[in-house]
DODO-498358 format. One record per residue (C-alpha): x, y, z. Coordinates in steps of 0.1 Angstrom, whole numbers, plus 5000, padded with zeros to 4 digits. Layout:
r X->X	Y->Y	Z->Z
...
***
This chain:
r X->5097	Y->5015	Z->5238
r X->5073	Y->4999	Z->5215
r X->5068	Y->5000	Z->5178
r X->5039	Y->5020	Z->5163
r X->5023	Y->5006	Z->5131
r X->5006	Y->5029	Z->5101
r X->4982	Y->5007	Z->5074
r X->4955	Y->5013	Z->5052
r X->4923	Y->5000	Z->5061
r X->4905	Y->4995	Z->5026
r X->4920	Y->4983	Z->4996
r X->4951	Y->5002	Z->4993
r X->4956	Y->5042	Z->4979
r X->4941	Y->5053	Z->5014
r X->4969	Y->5082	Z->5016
r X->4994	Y->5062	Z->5038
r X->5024	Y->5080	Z->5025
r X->5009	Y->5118	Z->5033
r X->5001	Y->5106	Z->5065
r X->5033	Y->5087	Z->5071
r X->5055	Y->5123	Z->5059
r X->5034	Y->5143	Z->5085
r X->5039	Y->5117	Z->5116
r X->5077	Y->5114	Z->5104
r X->5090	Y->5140	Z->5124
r X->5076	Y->5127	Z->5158
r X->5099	Y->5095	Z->5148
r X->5134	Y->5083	Z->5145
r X->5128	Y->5055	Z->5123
r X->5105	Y->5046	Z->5092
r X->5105	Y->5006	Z->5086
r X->5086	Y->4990	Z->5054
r X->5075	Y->4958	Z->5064
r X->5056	Y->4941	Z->5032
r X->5050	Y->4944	Z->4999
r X->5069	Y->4955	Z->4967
r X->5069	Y->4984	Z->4940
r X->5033	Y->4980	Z->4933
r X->5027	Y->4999	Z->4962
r X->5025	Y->5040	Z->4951
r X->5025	Y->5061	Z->4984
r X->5023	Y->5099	Z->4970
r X->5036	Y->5124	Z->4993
r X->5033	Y->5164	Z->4982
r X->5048	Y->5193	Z->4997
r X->5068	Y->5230	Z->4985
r X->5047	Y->5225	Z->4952
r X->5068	Y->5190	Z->4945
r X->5051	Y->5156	Z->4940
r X->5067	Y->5123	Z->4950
r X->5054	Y->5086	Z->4945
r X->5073	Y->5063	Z->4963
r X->5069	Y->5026	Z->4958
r X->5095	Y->5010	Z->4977
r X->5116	Y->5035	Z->4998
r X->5095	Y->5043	Z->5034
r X->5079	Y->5076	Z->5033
r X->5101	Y->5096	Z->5059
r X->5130	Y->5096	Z->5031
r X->5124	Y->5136	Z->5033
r X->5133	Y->5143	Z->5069
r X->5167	Y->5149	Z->5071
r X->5170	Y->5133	Z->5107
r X->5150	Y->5102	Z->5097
r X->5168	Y->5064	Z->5095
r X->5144	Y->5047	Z->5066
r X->5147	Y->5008	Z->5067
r X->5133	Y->4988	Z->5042
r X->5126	Y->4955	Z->5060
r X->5126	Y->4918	Z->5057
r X->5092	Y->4913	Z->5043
r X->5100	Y->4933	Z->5012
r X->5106	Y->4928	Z->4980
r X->5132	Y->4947	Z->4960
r X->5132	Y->4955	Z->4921
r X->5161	Y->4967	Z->4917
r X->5157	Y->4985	Z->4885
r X->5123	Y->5002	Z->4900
r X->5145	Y->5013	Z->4929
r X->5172	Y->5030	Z->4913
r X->5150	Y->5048	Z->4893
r X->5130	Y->5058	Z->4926
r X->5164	Y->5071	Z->4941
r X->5178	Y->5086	Z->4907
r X->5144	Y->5106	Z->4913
r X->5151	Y->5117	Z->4946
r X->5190	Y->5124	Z->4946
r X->5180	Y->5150	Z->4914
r X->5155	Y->5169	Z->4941
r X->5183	Y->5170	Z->4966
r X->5175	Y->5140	Z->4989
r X->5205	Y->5127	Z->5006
r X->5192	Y->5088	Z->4998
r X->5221	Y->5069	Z->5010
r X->5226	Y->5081	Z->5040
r X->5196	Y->5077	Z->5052
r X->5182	Y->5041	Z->5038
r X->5191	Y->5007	Z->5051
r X->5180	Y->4978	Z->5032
r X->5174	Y->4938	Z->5052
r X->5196	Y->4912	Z->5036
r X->5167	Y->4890	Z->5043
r X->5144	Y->4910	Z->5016
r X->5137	Y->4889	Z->4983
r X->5147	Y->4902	Z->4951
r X->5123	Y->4904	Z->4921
r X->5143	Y->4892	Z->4891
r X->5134	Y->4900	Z->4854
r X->5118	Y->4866	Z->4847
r X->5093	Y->4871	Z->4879
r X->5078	Y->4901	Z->4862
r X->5077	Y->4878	Z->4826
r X->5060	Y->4852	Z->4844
r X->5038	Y->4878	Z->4857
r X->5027	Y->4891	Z->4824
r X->5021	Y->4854	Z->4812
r X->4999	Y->4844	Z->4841
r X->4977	Y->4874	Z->4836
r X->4976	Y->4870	Z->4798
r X->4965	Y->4838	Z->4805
r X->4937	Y->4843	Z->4826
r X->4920	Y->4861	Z->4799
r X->4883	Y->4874	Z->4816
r X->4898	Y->4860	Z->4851
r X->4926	Y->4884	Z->4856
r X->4926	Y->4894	Z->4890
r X->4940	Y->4931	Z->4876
r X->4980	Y->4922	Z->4889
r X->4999	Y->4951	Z->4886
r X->5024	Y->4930	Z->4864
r X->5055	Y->4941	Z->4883
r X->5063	Y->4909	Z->4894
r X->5048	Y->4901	Z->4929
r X->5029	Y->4867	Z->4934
r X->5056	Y->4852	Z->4915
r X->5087	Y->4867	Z->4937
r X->5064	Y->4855	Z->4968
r X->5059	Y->4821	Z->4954
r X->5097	Y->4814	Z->4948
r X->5101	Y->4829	Z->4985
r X->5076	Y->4806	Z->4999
r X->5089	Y->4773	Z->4979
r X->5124	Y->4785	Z->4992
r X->5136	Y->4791	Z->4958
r X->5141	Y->4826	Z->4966
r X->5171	Y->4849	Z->4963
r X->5174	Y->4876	Z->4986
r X->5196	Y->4908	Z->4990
r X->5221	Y->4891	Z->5012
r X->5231	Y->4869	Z->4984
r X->5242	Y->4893	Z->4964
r X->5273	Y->4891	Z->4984
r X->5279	Y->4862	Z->4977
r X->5303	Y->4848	Z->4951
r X->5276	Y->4821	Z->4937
r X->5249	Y->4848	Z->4928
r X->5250	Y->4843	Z->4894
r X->5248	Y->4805	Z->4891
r X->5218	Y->4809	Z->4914
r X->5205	Y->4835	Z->4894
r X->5209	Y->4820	Z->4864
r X->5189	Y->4786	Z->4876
r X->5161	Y->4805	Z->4887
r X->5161	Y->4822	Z->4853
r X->5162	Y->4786	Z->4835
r X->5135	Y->4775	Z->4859
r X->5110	Y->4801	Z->4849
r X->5117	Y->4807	Z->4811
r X->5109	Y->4769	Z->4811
r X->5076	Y->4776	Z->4827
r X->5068	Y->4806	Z->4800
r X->5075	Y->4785	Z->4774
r X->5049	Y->4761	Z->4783
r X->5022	Y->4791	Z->4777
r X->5038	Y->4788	Z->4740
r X->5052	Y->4826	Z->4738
r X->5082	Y->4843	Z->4728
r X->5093	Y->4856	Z->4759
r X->5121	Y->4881	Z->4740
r X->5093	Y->4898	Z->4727
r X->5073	Y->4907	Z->4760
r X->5077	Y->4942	Z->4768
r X->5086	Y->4956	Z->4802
r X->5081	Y->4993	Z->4813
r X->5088	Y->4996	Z->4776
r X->5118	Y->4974	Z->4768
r X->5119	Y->4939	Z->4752
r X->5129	Y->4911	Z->4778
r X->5160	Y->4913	Z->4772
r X->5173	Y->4948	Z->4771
r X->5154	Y->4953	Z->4803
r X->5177	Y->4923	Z->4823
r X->5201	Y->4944	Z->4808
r X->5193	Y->4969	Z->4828
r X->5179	Y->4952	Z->4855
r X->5222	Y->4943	Z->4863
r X->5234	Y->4975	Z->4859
r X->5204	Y->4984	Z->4890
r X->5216	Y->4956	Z->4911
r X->5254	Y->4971	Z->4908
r X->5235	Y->5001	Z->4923
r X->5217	Y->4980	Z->4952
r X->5248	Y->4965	Z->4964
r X->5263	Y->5003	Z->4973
r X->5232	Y->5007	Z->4997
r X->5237	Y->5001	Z->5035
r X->5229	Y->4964	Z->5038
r X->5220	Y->4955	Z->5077
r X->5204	Y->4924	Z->5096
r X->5172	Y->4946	Z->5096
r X->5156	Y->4920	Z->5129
r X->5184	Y->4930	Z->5146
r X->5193	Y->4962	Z->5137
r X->5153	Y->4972	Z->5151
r X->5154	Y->4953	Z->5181
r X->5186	Y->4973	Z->5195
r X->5172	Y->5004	Z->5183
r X->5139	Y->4998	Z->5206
r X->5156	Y->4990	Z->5236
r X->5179	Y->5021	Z->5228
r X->5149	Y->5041	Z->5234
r X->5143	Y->5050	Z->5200
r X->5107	Y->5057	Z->5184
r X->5101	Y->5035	Z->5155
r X->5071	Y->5034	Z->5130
r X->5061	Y->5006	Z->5105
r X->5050	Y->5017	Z->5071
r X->5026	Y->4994	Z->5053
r X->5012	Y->4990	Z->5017
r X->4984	Y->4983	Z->5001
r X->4954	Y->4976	Z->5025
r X->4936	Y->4959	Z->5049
r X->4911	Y->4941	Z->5018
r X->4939	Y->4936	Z->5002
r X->4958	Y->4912	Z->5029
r X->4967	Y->4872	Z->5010
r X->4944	Y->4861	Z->5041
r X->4918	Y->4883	Z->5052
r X->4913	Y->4900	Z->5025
r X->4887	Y->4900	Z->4994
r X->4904	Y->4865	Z->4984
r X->4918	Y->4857	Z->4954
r X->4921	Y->4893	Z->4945
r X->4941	Y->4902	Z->4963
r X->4985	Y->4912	Z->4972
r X->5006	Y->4881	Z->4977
r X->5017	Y->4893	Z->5015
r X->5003	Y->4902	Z->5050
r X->4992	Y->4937	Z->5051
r X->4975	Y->4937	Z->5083
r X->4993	Y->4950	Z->5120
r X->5005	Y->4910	Z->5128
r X->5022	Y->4916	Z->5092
r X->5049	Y->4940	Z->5111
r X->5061	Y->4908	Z->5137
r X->5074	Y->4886	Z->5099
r X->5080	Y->4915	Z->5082
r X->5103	Y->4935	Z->5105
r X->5111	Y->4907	Z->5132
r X->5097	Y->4927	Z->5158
r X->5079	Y->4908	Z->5188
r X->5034	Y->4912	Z->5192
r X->5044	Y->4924	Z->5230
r X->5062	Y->4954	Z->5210
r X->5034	Y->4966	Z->5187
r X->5019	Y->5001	Z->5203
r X->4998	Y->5025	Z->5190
r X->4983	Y->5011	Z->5152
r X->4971	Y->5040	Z->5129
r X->4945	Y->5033	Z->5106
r X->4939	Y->5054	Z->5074
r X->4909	Y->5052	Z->5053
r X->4890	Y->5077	Z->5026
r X->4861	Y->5090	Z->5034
r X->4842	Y->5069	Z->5006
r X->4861	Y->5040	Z->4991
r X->4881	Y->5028	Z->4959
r X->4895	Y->4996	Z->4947
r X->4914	Y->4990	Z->4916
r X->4919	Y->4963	Z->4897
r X->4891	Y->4931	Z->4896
r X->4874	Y->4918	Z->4930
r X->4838	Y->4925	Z->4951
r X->4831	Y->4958	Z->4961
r X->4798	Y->4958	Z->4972
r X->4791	Y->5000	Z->4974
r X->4811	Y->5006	Z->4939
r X->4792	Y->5034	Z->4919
r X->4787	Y->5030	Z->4883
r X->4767	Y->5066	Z->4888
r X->4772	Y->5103	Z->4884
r X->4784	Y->5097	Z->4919
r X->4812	Y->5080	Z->4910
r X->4823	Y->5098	Z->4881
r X->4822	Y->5126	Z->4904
r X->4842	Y->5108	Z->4932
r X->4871	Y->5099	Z->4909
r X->4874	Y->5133	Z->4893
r X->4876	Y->5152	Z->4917
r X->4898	Y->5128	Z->4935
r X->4923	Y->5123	Z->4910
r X->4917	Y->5085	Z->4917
r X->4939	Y->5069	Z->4891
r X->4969	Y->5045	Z->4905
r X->5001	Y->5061	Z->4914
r X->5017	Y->5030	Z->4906
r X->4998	Y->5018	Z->4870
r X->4982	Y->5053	Z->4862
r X->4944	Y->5033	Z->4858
r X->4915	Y->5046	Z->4867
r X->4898	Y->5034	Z->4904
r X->4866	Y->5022	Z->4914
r X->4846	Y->5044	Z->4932
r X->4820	Y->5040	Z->4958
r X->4803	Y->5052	Z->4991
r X->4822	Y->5044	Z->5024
r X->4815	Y->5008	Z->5037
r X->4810	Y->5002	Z->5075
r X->4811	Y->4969	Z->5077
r X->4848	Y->4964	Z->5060
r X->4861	Y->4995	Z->5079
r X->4851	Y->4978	Z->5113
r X->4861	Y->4943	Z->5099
r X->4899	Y->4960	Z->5093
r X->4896	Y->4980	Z->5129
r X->4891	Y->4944	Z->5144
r X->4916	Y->4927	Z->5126
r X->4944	Y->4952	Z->5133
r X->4933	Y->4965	Z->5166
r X->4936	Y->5000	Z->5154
r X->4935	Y->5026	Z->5180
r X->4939	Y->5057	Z->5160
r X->4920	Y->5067	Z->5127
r X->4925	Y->5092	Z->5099
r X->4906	Y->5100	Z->5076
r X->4916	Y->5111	Z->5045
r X->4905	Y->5132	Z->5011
r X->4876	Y->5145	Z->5034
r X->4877	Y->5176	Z->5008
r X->4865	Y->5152	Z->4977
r X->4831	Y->5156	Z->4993
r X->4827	Y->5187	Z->4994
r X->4796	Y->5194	Z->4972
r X->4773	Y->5167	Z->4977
r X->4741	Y->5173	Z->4990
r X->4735	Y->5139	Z->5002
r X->4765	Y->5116	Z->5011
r X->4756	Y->5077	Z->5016
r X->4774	Y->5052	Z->5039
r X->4766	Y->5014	Z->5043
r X->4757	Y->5004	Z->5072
r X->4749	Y->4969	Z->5068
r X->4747	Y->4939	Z->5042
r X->4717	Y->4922	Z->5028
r X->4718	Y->4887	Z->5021
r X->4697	Y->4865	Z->5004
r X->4667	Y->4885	Z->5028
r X->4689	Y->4884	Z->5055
r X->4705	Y->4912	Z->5070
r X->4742	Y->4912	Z->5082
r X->4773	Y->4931	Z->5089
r X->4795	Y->4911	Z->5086
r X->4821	Y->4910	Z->5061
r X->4811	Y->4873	Z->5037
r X->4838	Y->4846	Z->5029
r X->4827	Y->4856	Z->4994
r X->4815	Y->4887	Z->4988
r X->4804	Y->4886	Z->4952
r X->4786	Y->4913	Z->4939
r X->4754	Y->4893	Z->4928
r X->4749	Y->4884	Z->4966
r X->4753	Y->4912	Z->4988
r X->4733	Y->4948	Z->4987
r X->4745	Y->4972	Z->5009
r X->4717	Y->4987	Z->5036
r X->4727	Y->5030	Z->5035
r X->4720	Y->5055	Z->5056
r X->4718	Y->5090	Z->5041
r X->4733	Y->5121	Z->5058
r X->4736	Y->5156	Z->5046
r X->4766	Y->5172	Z->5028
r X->4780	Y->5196	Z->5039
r X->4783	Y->5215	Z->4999
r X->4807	Y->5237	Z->5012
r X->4847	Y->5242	Z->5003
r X->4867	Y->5231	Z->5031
r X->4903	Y->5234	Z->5016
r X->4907	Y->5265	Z->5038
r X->4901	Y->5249	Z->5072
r X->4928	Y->5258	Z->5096
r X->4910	Y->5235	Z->5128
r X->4881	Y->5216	Z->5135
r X->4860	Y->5241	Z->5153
r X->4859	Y->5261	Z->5117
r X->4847	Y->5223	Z->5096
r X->4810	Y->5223	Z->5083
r X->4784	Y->5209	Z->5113
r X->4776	Y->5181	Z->5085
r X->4812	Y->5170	Z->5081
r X->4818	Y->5173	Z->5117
r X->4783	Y->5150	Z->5125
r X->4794	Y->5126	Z->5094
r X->4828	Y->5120	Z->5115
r X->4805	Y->5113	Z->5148
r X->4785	Y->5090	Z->5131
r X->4821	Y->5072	Z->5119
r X->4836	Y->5071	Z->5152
r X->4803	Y->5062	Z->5174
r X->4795	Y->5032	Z->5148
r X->4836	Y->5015	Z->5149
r X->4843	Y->5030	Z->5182
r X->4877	Y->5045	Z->5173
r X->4881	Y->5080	Z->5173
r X->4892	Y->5096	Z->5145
r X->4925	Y->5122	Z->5155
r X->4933	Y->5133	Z->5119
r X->4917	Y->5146	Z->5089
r X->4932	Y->5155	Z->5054
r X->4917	Y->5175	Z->5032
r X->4945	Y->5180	Z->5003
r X->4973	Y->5162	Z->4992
r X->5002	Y->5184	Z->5007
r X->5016	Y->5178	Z->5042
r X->5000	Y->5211	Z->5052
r X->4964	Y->5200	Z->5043
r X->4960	Y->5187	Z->5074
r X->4938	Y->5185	Z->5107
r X->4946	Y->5171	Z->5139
r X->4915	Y->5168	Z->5158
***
């Protein structure tokens, strides 16, 4: 048995989490394998709305084992609010979430030093999501980290309180009084406060040797599939560099995150929108600053899950879709919010890059916005409301020659498309 993988393929917000609740029930087991609580995966269904931004996406099938893996990292005060959320609509949280030892903990002075980098960087912010990510990963990378499986242990606090020490004595060098820094409305203090009467809450969770734990359950014969975050453009390597996450969200992301072997990777889902949004600072070379993209962002409720801001809007961008195809050897697509199109007359997709007079497509080791001008091709909408498809046959000729043109230009075919936000809003093709 071999464990399937499920990422986004732009820069994060693709729709992951719908897509993950309508797979779940083919599965026994949903495994985060990166990221932290900037991730926002919204999953609607019965008229409810969830956003979940640590706990995998299959939390709401009752016969579904949800791990949260290695390559995570935990706030706990984020997380118990996440679960207080889902216990009040009935979710039986507990029993069915197991949390790796080996995932790193984001402590209250990771999210300070957050705020004080950004501050900082004045024009230069790369738009973090301030809840405490690139500086969790940077203790976990200079080995300074402290992870789940130390909470058990009886020196927690003096190890706490040293890495606490170590980066109040890096706030201070930005001159600031770090007591008065807010977060998610509290004053410093009060929220580390708070953030220790969370971690009580963590340590009741099932704690397991996640690598472990998802090898045995493989070779039992059980079907496993790897959640991701954010997306492909997104990725601390491949991705549109330096604004970008802090881990690996690409399909080799799953082997460090989870512990799972490359010759045990199987199907890879890829998810994308049907036109493309990024939020936050960083290239993005078919943004519309039009009608068009007022339009797009309406109607598609873009605004983050996770910080409530608005996105960036633009047309859908060949060249980064097959760049992400390629670098996660996808072999399944989905493409999602297919309905936000519905009444365009003309709908534009880059094709190609121009480049100084040259023409390209591929994606640029720097793709500022000054140098690249994206080459379109224009195809008919299809002006139509297709919130009431029940199959593919019924879809619009132009939406159905729009997905052609998709799959005959990456050479994936595309076996899913959404067009709504609940579970049920869904065609497999």
């Amino acid at each position: 048995m071999k464990i399937d993988v499920l990422l986004g393929l732009q820069w994060g917000d693709e729709g992951k989490g719908k897509v993950v609740d309508v797979l779940t029930p083919q599965y026994d087991i949903i495994a985060r394998f990166q990221g932290g609580p900037n991730a926002g995966h919204t999953i609607e269904f019965d008229n409810k709305k969830f956003v979940l931004h640590t706990i995998p996406s299959g939390i709401f099938n009752e016969n579904t084992v949800n791990v949260i893996g290695n390559g995570v990292i935990i706030d706990p005060f984020i997380l118990q609010k996440e679960i207080n959320t889902l216990v009040e609509s009935g979710i039986n949280v507990k029993e069915k979430l197991l949390v790796s030892r080996k995932a790193h903990l984001i402590l209250p002075t990771h999210r300070l030093l957050d705020a004080v980098y950004e501050k900082a960087k004045g024009h230069e912010k790369i738009g973090s999501t301030l809840k405490g990510i690139g500086p969790c990963y940077t203790d976990k990378i200079s080995r300074n980290g402290i992870r789940v499986g130390d909470i058990e242990n009886q020196n927690f606090y003096e190890r706490y309180k040293s890495a606490r020490s170590r980066h109040i004595q890096i706030v201070k060098q930005y001159d600031l009084e770090y007591e008065k820094i807010t977060i998610d409305g509290m004053f410093f203090n009060d929220y580390e406060i708070h953030w220790h009467e969370a971690l009580k809450e963590l340590n009741t969770l099932k704690k397991i040797n996640s690598e472990y734990y998802l090898n045995k359950q493989l070779e039992a014969g059980k079907k496993i599939l790897a959640e991701g975050a954010q997306g492909t453009m997104l990725d601390i390597d491949f991705g549109s560099y330096p604004f970008v996450t802090s881990s690996n969200t690409i399909a080799a992301g799953v082997c460090i995150g989870l512990g799972i072997a490359p010759k045990n990777i199987g199907k890879v889902y890829g998810i994308f929108k049907a036109y493309c949004t990024r939020v936050g600072s960083g290239p993005f070379p078919t943004e519309l600053f039009d009608n068009y993209g007022d339009v797009l962002r309406k109607v598609g409720n873009e605004f983050g899950s996770t910080t409530g801001r608005p996105r960036r809007c633009g047309w859908l961008d060949l060249p980064i879709l097959k760049y992400a195809i390629m670098l996660n050897g996808v072999t399944e697509l989905m493409m999602m919010k297919s309905d936000v199109m519905n009444h365009f007359e003309e709908i534009k997709v880059a094709t190609k890059y121009q480049v100084h007079g040259k023409v390209i497509n591929e994606v640029l080791f720097d793709e500022s916005e000054e140098s690249v001008t994206p080459i379109y091709k224009s195809h008919p909408g299809w002006d139509k409301d297709i919130t009431q498809g029940a199959n593919f046959d019924e879809l619009p000729i132009e939406l159905k020659n729009y997905i052609n043109f998709i799959e005959e230009n990456v050479g994936v075919p595309i076996s899913m498309i959404s067009y709504g936000p609940d579970r049920k809003e869904t065609i497999i093709k």
